[in-house]
N, C-alpha and C positions, 0 to 999 in steps of 0.2 A: 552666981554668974551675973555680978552689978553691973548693969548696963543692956544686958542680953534675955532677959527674960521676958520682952513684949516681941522678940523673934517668931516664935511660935504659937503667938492668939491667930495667926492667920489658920491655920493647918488645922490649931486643934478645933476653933471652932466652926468650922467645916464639919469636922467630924464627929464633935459633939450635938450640933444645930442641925448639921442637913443629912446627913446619911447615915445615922445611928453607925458610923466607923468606929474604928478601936485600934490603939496600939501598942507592943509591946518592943522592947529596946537589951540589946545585949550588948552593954558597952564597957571600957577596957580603957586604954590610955585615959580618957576623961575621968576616970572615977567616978560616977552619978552624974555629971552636971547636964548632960540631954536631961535625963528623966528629973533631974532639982527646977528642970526650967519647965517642963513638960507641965510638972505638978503648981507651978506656982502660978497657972492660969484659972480663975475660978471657974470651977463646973468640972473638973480634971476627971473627975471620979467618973465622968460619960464617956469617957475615950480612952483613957490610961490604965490598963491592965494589967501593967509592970513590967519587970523582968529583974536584971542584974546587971550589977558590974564584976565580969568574967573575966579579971587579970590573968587566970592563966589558964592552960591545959585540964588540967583536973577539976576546976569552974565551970569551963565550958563543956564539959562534960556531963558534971554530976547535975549542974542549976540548968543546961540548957538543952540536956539528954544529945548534944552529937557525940558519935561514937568517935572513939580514940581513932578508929582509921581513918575517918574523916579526917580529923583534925593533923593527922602525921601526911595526908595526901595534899591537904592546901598549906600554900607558902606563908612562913609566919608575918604580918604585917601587910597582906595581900589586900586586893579586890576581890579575891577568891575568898580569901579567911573572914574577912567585914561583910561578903554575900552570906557565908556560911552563918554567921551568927545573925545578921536580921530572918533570913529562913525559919533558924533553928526557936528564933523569942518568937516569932510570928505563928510558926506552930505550935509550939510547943502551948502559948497563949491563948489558942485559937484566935487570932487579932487578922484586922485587915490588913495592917501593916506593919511591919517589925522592921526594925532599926540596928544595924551592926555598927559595930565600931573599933578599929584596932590599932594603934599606933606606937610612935616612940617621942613624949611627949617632951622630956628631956629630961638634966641639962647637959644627958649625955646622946648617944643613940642607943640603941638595942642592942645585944646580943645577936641578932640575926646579918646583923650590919648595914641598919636603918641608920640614918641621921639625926640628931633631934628635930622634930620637926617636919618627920615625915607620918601623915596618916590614911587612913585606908577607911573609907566610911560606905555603905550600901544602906539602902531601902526594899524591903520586899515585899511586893504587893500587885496591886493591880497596874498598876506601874512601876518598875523596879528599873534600878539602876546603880553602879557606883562608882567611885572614883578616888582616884590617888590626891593627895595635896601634897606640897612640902613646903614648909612656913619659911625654911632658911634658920631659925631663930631656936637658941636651947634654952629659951624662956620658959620653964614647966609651964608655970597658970597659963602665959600668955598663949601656950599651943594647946593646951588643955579648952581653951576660952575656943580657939578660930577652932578647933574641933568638933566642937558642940555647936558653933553658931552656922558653922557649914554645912553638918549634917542635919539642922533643924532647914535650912536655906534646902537642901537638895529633898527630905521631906512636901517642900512646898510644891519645890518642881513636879514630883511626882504626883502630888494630889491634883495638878494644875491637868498634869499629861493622862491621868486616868480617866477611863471615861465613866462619864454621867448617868448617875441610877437613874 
């Protein structure tokens, strides 16, 4: 993520320096690059407890334990499906905050009948949130890039809106 990896020295060290916080990430259209930028802040190992990149159904499954009926009741590429998976890495991590992520990065749209360049990203935690984006653009990296740096950007918002040990 050349360019994008000093996005997240705010967030993590917060949560590595001030409140012994922890995070875990289930992310999907990105392919790793939340958790590549997560980890390439030193000290990573005080905050970053892992997760996956859960491309599909039977991922999100097996690596993040939601059950199949979960996953067949939220809409694929949702605010609902990106809640589910920061939930499911938050628990399942035992973390303070878990990270989802689900999209159609391109250079086409989805199977679902996403765009390219539409994505779905949540936070869950002591303050959670999520939200829809659509880049417009079937640039894979380039939507891959504003997905990760958005979901690290809505991460801040919520460490911002949480309140104070």
């Amino acid at each position: 993520m050349h360019g994008h990896a000093s996005a997240p020295r705010r967030p993590c060290r917060r949560a590595a320096e001030g409140a012994g916080e922890t995070i875990a990430i289930g992310e999907s259209a990105t392919g790793g690059l939340i958790s590549a930028a997560l980890l390439a802040v030193p000290g990573a190992s005080a905050y970053f407890l892992g997760g996956g990149v859960v491309y599909t159904r039977a991922a999100r499954s097996t690596l993040l334990g939601v059950p199949v009926a979960a996953l067949k009741a939220a809409a694929p590429a949702s605010e609902e499906m990106a809640a589910l998976l920061a939930q499911a890495a938050q628990e399942r991590l035992g973390a303070t905050w878990g990270l989802g992520e689900a999209g159609a990065a391109g250079p086409t749209g989805n199977s679902y009948g996403h765009a390219a360049g539409h994505g779905v990203l949540a936070v869950a935690g002591p303050a959670s949130r999520s939200l829809t984006i659509e880049t417009g653009d079937s640039d894979r990296v380039a939507n891959m890039r504003v997905f990760s740096a958005r979901l690290l950007t809505l991460l801040v918002e919520c460490l911002e809106a949480a309140p104070q040990k």
